[in-house]
VEXFIGU-119220 format. One record per residue: residue in three letters; x, y, z of N, C-alpha, C in turn. Coordinates in steps of 0.001 Angstrom, whole numbers, padded with zeros to 6 digits, always signed. Layout:
! VEXFIGU-119220
ALAXYZXYZXYZ/...
***
This chain:
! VEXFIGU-119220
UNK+029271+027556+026584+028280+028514+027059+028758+029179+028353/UNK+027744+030752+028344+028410+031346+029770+028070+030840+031052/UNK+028696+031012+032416+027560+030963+033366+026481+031092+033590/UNK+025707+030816+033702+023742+031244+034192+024079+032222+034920/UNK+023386+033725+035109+023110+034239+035961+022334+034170+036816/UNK+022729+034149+038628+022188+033978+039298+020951+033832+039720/UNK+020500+034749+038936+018874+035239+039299+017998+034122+038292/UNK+018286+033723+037327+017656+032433+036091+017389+030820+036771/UNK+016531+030495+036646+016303+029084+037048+016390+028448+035804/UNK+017141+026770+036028+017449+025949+034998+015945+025665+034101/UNK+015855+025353+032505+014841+024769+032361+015218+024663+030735/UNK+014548+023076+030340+014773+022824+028766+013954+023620+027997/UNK+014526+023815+026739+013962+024690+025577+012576+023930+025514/UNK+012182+022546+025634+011026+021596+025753+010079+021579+026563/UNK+010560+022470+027542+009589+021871+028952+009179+023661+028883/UNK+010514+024774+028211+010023+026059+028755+008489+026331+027879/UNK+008580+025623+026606+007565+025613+025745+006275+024977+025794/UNK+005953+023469+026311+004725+023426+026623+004136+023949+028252/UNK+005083+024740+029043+004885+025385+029765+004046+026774+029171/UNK+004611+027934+028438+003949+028500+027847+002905+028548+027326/UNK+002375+027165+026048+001409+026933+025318+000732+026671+026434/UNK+000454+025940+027758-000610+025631+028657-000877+027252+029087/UNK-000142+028165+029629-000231+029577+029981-001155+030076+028478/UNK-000582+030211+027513-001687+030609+026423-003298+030520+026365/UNK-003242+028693+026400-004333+028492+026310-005473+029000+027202/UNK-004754+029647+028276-006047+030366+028960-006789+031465+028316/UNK-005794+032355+027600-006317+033180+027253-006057+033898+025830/UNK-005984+032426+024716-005709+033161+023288-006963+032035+022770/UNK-007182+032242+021321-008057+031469+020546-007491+030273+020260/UNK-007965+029233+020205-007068+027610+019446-006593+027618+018321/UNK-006574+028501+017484-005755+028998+016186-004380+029388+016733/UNK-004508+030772+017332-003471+031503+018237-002588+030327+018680/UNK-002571+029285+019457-002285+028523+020266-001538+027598+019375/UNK-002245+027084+018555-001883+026176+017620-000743+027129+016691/UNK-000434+028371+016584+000597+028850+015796+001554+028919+016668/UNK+001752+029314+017915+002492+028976+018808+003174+027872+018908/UNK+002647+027099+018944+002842+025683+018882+004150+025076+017740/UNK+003402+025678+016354+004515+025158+015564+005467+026283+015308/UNK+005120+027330+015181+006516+028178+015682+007607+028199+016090/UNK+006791+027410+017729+008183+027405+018752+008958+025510+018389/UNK+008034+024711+017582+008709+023988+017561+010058+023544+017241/UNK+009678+024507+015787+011415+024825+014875+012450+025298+015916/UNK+012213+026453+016995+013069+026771+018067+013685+025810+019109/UNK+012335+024670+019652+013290+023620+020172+013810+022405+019579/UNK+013479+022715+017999+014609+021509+017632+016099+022189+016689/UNK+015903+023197+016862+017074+024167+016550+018331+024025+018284/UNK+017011+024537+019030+018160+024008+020313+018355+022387+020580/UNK+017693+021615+019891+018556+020159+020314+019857+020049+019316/UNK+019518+020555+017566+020361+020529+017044+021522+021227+017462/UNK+021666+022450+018581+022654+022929+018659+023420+022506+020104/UNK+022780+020898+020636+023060+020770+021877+023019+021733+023001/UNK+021789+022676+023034+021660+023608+023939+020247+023424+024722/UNK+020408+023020+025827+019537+022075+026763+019160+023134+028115/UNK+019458+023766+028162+018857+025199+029075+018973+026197+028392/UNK+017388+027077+028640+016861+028447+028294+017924+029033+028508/UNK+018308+029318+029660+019336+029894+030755+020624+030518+029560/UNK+021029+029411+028709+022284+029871+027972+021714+030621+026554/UNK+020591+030721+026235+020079+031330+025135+020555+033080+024967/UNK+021236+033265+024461+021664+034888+023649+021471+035059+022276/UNK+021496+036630+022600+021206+037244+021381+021619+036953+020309/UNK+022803+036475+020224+023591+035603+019399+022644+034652+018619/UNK+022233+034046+019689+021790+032638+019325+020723+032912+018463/UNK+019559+033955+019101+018669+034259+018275+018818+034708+016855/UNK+019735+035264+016826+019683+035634+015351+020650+034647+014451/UNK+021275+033570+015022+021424+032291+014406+020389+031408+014299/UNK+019550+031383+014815+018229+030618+014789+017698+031368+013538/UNK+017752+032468+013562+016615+033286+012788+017121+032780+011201/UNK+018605+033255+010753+018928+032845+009587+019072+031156+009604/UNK+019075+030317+010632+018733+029010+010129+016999+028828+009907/UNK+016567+029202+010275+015066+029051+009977+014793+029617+008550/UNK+015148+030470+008137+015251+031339+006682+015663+030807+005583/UNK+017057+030305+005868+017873+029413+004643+017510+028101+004835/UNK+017861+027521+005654+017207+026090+005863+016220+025498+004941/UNK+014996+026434+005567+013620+025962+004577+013240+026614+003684/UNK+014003+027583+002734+013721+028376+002199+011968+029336+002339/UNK+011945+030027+003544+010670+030524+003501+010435+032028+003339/UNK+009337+032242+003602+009141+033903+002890+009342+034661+003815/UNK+009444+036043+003852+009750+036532+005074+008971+036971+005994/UNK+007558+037038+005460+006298+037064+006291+006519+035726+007510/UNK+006838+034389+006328+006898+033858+007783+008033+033527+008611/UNK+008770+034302+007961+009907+034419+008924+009358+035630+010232/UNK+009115+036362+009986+008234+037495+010372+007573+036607+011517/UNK+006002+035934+011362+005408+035432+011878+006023+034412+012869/UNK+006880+033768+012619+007937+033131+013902+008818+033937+014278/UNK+009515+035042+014656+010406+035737+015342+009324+036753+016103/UNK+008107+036874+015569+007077+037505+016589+006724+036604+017601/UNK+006414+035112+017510+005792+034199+018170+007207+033993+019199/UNK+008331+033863+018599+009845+033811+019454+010033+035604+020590/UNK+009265+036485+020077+009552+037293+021202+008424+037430+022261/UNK+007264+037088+021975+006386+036674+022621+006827+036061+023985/UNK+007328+034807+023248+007564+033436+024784+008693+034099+024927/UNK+010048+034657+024691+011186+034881+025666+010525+035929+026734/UNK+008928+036555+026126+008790+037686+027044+008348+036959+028247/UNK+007548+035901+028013+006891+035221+029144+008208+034886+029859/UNK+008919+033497+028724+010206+033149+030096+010903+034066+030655/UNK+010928+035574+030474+011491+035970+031375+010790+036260+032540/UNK+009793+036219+032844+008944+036259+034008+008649+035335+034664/UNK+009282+034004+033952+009588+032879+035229+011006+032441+035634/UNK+011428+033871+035041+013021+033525+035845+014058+032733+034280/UNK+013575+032342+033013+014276+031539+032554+015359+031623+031315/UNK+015209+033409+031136+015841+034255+030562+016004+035981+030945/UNK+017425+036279+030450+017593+037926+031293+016208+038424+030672/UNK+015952+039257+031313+014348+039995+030981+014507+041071+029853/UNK+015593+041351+029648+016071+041904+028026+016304+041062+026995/UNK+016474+039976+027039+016514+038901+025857+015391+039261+024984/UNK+014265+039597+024939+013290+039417+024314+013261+040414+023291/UNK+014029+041683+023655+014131+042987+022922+015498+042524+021554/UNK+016267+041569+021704+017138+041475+020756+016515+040826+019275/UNK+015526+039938+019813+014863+039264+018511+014572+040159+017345/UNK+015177+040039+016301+015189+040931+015425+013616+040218+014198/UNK+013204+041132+013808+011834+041124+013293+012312+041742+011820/UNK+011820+041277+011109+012532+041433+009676+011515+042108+008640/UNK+011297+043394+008294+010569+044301+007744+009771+043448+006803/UNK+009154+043589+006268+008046+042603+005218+007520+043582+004005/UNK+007640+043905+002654+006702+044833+002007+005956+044727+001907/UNK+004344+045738+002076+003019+045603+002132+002522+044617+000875/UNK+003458+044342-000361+002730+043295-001209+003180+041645-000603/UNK+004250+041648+000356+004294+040189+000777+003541+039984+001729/UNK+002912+040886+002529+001874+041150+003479+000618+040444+003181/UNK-000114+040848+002099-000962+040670+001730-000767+039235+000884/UNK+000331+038886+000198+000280+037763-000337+000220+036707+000295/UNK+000802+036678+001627+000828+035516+002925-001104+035511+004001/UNK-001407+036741+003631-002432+037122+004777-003513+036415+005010/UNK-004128+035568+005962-005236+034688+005964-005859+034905+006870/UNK-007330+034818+007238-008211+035065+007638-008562+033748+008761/UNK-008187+033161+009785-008129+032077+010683-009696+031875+010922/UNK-010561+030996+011388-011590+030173+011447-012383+031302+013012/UNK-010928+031484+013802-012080+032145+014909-012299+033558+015003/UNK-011547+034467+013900-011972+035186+013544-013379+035794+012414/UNK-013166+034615+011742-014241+034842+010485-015671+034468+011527/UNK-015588+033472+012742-016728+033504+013138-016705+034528+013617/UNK-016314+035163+014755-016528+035863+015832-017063+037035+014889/UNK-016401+037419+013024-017397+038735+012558-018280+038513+012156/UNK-018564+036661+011273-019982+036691+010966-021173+036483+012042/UNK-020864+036048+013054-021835+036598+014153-022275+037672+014550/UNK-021228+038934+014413-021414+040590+014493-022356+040688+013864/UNK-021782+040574+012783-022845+040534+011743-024003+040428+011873/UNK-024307+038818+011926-025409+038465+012331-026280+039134+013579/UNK-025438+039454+014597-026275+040173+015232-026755+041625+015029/UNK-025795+042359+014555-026026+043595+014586-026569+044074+013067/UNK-025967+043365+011858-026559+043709+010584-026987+042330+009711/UNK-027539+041796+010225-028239+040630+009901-028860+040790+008391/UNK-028631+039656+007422-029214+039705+006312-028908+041262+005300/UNK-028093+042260+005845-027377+043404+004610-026684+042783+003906/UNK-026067+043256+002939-024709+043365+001789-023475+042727+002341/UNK-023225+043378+003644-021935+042839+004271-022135+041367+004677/UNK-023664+040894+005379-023716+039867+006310-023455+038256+004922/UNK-024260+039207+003781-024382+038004+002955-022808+037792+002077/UNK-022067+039080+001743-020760+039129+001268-019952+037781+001787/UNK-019399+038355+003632-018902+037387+004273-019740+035731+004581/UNK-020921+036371+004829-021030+034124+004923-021101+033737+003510/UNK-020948+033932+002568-020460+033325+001478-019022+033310+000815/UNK-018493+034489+001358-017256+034045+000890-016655+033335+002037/UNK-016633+032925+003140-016300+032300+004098-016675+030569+003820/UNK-018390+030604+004084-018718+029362+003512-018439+028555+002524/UNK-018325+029438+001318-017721+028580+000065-016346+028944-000508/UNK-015814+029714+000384-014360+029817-000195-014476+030056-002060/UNK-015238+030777-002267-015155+030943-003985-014987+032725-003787/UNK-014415+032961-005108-013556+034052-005427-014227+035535-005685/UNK-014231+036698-005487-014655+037511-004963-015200+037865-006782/UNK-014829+037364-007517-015643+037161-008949-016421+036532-009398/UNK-016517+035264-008374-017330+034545-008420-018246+034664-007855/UNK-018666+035581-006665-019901+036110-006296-020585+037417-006805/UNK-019709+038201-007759-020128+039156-008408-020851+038385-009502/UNK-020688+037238-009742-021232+037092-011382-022199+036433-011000/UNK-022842+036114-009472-024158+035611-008811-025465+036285-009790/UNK-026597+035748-010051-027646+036435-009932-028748+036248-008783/UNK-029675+036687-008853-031031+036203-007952-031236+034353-007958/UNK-031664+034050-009242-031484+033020-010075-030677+032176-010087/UNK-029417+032475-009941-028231+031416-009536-028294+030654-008494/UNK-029644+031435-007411-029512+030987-006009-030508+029909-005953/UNK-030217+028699-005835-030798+027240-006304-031474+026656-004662/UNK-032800+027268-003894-033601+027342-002868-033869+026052-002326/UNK-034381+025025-003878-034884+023775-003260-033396+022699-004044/UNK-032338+022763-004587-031240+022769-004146-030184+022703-003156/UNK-030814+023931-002408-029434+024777-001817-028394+024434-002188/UNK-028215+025306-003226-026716+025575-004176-026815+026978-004692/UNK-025490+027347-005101-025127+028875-005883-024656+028307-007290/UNK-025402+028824-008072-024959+028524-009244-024072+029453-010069/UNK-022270+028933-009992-021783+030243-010920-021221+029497-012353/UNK-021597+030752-013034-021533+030655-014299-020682+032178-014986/UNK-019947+031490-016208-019002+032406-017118-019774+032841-017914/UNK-019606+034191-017809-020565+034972-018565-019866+036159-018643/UNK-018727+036682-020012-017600+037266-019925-018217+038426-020615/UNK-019649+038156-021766-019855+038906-022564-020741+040005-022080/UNK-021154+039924-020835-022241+040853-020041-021527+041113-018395/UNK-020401+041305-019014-019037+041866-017764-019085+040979-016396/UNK-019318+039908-016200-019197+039064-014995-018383+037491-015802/UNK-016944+037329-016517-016103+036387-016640-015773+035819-015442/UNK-015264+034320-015314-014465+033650-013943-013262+033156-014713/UNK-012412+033325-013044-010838+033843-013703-010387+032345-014275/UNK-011209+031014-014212-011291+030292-014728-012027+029685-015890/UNK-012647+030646-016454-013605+030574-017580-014675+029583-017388/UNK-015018+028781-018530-016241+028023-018456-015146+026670-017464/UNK-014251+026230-017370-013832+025878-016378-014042+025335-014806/UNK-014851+026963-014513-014505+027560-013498-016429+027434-012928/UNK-017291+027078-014045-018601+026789-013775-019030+025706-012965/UNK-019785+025837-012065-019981+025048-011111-021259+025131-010072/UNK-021707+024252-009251-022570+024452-008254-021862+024317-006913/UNK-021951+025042-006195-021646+024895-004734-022509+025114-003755/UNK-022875+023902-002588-023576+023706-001921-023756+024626-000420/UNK-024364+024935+000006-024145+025968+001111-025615+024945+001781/UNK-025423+025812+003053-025944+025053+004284-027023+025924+004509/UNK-027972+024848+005222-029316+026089+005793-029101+027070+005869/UNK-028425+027435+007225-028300+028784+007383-028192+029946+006411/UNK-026914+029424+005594-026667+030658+004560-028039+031100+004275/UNK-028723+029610+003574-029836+029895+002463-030547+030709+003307/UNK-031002+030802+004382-031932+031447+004950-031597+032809+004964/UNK-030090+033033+005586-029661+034827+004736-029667+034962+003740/UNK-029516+034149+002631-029792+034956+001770-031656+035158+001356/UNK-031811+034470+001763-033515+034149+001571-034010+035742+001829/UNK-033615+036082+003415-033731+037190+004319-033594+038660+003456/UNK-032305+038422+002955-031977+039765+002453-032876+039811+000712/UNK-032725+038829+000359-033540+039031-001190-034905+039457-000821/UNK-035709+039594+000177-036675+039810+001003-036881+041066+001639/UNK-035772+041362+002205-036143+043135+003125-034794+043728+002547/UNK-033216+043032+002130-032313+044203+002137-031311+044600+001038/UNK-031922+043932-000186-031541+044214-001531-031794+045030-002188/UNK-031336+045758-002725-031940+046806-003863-032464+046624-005017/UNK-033510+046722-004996-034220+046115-006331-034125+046603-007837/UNK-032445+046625-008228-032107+046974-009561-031589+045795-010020/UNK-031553+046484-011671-030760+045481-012515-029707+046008-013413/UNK-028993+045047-013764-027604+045354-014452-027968+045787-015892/UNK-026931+046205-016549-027129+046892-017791-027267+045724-019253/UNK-027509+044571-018440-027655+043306-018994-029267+042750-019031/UNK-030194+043396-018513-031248+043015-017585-031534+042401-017061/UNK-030233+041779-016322-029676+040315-015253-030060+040993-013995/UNK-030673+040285-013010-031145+041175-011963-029458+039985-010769/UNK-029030+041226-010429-027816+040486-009567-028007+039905-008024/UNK-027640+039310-007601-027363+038772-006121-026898+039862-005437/UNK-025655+040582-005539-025067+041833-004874-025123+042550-005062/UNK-026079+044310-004873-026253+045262-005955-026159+045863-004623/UNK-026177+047468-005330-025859+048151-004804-027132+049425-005418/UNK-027175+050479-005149-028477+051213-005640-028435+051672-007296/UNK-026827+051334-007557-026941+051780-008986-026322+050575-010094/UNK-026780+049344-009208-027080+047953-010489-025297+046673-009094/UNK-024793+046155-010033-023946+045069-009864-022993+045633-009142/UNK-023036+044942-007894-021800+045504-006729-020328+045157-007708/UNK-019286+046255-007679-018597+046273-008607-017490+045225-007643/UNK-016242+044923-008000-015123+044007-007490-014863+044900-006274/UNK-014315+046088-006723-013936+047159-005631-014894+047531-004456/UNK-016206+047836-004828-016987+047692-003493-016802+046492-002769/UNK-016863+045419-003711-016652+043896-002463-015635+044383-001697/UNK-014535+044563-002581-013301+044417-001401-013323+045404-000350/UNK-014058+046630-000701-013752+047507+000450-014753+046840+001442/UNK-016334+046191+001136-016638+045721+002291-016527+044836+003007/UNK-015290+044032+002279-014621+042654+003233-013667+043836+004062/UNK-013000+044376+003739-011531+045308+004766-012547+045903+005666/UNK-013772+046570+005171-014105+047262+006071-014949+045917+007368/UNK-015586+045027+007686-016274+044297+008277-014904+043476+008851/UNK-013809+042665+008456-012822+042797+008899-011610+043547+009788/UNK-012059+044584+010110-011432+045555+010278-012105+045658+011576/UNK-011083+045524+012897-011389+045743+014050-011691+047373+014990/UNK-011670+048244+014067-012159+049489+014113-013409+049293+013568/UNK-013853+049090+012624-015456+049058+012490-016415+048219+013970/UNK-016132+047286+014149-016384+046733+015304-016321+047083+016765/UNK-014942+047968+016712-014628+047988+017735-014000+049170+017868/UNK-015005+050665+018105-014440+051907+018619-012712+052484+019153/UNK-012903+051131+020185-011660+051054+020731-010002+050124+019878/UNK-010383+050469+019054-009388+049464+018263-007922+050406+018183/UNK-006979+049815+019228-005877+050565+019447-004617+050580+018303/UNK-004816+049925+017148-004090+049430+015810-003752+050316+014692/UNK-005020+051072+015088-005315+052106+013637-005096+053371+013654/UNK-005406+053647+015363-005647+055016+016033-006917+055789+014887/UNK-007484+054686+014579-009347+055671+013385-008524+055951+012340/UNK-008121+054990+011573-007183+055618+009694-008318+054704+009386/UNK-008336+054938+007981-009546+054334+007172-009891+052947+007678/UNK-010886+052058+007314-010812+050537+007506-009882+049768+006615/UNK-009990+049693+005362-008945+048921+004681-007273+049428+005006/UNK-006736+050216+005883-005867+050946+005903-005484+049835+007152/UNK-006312+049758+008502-006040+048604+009639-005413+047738+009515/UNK-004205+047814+010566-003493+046513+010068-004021+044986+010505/UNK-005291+045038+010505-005748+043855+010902-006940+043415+009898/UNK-007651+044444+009322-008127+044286+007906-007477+043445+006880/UNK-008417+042894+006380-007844+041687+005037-008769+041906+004246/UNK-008346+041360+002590-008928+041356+001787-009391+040150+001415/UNK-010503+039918+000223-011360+038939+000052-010060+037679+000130/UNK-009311+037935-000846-008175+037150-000883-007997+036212+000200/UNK-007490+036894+001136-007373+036751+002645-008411+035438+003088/UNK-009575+035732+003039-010770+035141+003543-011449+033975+002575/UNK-010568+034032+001445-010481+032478+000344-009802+031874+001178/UNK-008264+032146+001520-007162+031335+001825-007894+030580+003460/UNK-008255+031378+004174-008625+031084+005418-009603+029919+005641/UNK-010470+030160+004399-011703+029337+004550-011378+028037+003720/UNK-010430+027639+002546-009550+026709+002495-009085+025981+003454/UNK-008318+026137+004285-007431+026075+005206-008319+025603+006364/UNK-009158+026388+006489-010058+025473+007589-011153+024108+007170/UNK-011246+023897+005595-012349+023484+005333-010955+022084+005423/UNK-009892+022407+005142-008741+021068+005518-008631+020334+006298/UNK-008975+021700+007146-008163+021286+008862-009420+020500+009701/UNK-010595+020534+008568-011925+019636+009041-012079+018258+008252/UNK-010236+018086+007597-010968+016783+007249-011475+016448+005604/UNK-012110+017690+005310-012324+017617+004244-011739+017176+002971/UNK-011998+016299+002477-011157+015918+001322-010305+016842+000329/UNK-008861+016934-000118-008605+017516-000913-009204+017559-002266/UNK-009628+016754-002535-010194+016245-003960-011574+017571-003920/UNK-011929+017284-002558-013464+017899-002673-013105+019682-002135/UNK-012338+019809-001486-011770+021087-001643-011498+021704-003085/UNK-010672+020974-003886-010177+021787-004949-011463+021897-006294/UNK-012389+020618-005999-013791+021069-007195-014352+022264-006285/UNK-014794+022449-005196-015713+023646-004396-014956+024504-004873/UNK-013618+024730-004681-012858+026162-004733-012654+026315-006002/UNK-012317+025371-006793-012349+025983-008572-010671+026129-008594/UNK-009542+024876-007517-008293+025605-007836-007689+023834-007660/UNK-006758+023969-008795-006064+022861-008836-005745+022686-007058/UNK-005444+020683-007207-004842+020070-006155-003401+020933-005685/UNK-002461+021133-006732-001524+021229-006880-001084+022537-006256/UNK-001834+023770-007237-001690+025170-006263-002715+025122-005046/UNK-003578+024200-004578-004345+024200-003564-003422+024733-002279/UNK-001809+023044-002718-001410+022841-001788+000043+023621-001346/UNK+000191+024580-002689+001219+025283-002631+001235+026774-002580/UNK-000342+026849-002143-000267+028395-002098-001586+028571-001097/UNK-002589+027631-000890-003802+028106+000028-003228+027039+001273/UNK-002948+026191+001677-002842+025195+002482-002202+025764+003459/UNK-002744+026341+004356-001297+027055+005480-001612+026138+006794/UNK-002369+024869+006761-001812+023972+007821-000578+023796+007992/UNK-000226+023738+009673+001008+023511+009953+001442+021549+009395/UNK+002816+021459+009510+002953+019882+008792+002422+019091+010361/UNK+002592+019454+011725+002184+018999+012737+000658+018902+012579/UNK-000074+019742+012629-001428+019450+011883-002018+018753+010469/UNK-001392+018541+009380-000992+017129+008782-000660+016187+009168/UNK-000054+015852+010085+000994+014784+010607-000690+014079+011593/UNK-000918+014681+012440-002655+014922+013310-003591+013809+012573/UNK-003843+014921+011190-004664+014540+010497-004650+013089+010140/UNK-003512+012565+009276-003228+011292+008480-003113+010312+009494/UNK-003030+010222+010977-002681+010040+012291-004302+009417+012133/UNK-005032+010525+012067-006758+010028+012836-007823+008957+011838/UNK-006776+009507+010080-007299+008664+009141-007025+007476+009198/UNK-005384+007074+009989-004768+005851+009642-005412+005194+010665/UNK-006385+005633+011455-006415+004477+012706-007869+003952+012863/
***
């Protein structure tokens, strides 16, 4: 390695990192923090594997040897390759403001283009976001279309077909359960067929929005079935496509937020911070995990094998596994 330049103070790839994550935690969400976290971990055990024990000698070089060992190594996608070389230019930006890299290091990290369908195939909806909109919600459009859309697809993590094929009726009061059912021949099928039939339990609260809106903010039509629906819209059964535009749009930090510097005002589903229902399955999975919740009892609620549960919704980090089996074993 080269000399340190003068101006750099010594410090381990170990110590520059939970230095950072304590700086974070002032001012990001515990999701945020926690991706940080395992991000940068792969980075400092990339620098033990490469016997490189000060920030100080880290180059551009290096970074983009890190980058293709992180890639081939674990064979991963490039979203999250993506998602760690963002989190890696992040902290070189910080260490350079404590002296522990040239203050151009941070500009070499190369960021690896992603196509808008791997975008969306990786995209999840994190726990302190889904609150912070169903509270909007709640405050500002309490008990509408949108408020009841999101706390149910949030709450029960079931599939944006599976709340279209809701009726009034499905909604089980002295229960509290949603009852979905395959019903392919009056255009509301589940992508799991009779399979895919089930009760899922929801919590006061929901029941009480939905209680709310079947009450003051539903439209009082019926489908061409004379099924009176859960989600309508003024001219019968909220179709798939309205759902999704009103998950992107309520998602979408321009609807919320005038000032949303992301979009510069392009449509809502257009925001690059908008997600689709998709999105907000995977998220609400993922958190219903990260609480503990049994896999077993995850994969009957969600209607999705153990197997793809854990190979396609599960985006706990393995450090947050590792946590988990940690708090069970003791």
């Amino acid at each position: 390695m080269t000399a340190n330049p003068a101006n750099l103070e010594p410090i381990g790839p170990g110590t520059a990192r939970e230095l950072f994550l304590q700086h974070k935690e002032g001012d990001c969400s515990d999701s945020t923090v926690r991706n940080y976290k395992y991000h940068l971990k792969s980075f400092v055990e990339w620098c033990h594997s490469q016997e490189i024990d000060n920030l100080n000698d880290i180059t551009g070089r290096d970074l983009q040897q890190f980058r293709l060992w992180r890639q081939n190594e674990f064979d991963i996608s490039r979203m999250t390759v993506k998602n760690h070389m963002s989190s890696m230019r992040v902290f070189l930006k910080w260490a350079a403001s404590i002296e522990a890299v040239p203050s151009e290091l941070y500009d070499k990290v190369l960021i690896p283009r992603v196509p808008p369908e791997d975008r969306k195939r990786d995209e999840m909806l994190d726990h302190d976001a889904a609150k912070e909109i169903i509270e909007y919600l709640g405050q500002y459009h309490y008990a509408s279309a949108e408020h009841v859309i999101m706390a149910i697809l949030w709450e029960t993590g079931i599939r944006s077909g599976g709340l279209r094929a809701i009726d009034t009726d499905d909604v089980l009061f002295d229960r509290q359960a949603l009852r979905i059912l395959h019903r392919p021949e009056q255009g509301t099928p589940l992508k799991n067929g009779e399979r895919g039939e089930r009760l899922v339990a929801i919590s006061d609260e929901l029941r009480t929005i939905i209680s709310d809106y079947l009450q003051d903010r539903r439209d009082e039509v019926s489908d061409d079935f004379g099924r009176d629906p859960l989600i309508t819209t003024t001219q019968g059964r909220m179709t798939l496509g309205t759902i999704r535009r009103a998950v992107y749009k309520v998602t979408s930090p321009c609807w919320r937020d005038n000032d949303c510097r992301d979009c510069a005002g392009v449509a809502e589903e257009k925001c690059p911070k908008a997600v689709c229902p998709h999105a907000v399955r995977r998220g609400s999975i993922t958190y219903h995990l990260s609480e503990d919740v049994p896999e077993k009892v995850v994969s009957d609620r969600m209607n999705v094998s153990q197997k793809v549960l854990e190979e396609h919704y599960d985006e706990r980090s393995e450090e947050v596994k590792l946590e988990q089996r940690r708090r069970y074993l003791e």
